[in-house]
N, C-alpha and C positions, 0 to 999 in steps of 0.2 A: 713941095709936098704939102696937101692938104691935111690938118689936124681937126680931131675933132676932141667936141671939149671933154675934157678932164678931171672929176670930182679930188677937191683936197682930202683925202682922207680923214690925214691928222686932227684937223681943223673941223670935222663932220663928228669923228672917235672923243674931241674935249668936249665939244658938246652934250655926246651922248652921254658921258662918262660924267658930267655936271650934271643933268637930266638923274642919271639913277641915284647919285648922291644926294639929291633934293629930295627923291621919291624914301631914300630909306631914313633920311633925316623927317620928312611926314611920318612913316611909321613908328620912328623912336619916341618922336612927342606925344602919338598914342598911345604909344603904351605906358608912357611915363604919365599921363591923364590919368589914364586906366588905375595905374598903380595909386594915386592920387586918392581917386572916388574910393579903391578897396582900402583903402586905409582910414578915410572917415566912416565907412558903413563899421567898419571896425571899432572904432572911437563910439560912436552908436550905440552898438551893441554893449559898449562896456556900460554906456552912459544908461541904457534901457534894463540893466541887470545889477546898479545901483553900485559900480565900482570907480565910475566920477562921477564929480559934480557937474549943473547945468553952467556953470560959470565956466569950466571947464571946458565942454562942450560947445558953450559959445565962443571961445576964443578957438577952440579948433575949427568952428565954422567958419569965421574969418577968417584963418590962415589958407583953407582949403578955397572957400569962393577966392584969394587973392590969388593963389598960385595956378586956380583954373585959368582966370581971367588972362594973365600969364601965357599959359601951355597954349590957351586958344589962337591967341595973338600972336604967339611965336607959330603957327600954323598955317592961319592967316597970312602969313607974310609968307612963308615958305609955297602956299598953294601960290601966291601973287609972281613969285620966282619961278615955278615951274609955267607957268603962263606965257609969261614974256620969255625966258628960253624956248615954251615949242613955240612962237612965231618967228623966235629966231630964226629955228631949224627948217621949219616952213619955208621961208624964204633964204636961204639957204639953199635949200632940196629945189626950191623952183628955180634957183638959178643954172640949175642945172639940165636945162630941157635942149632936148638935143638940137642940132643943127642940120639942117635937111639937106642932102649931098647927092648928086646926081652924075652919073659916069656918062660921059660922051667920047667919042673917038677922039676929040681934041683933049679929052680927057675930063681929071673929076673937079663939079665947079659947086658953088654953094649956091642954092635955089632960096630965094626970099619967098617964106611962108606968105606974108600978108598979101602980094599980089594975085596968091592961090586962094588965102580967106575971100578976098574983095567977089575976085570971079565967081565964087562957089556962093555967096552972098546973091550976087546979080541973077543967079542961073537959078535959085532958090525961088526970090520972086518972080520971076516968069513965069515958075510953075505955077503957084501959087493962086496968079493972076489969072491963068487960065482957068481952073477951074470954077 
């Protein structure tokens, strides 16, 4: 009995399931940036209404540019992970191309694609030629 192939689910589902954990881990460290900047514009404002000092101020800028630096980087790396998982998935997903199956009275047999590209390749340039 002839089989045709088969995608691993399981094995397609951890991927994916890796894939959106990456994607909501990117969104977390946005908003934890986010929450970052409104906390120094805050600090700012206290600083611009004469309730710190600029000594003050400057040691909150340096804590904020550090932990940007930080949030980016851990970003950065998480964009670099979803990357290389969708080539995973990519490849993967192309392994999955089907196999070309052809019924005869002696019954169903597997047909090799490339001997169909080669021909269709040849009968291409003819035309071609022609004109």
């Amino acid at each position: 009995m002839v089989q045709s192939k088969k995608m691993d689910e399981r094995a397609f589902a951890q991927l994916v399931k890796e894939f959106n954990a990456i994607g909501e881990l990117i969104r977390t460290l946005q908003e934890e940036k986010q929450a970052v900047l409104d906390s120094f514009d805050a600090e700012r404002d206290r600083f611009v209404k004469g309730r710190i000092s600029e000594k003050t101020l400057l040691s909150s800028v340096q804590k904020t540019n550090k932990e940007l630096l930080r949030i980016d980087k851990n970003i950065r790396n998480a964009i670099a992970r979803v990357r290389k998982l969708g080539k995973k998935m990519e490849a993967f997903a192309s392994k999955q191309a089907p196999k070309v199956f052809r019924a005869h009275l002696t019954g169903v047999k597997l047909v090799s694609s490339k001997k169909k590209a080669k021909g269709r390749a040849k009968a291409s340039k003819k035309k071609t030629k022609k004109k």
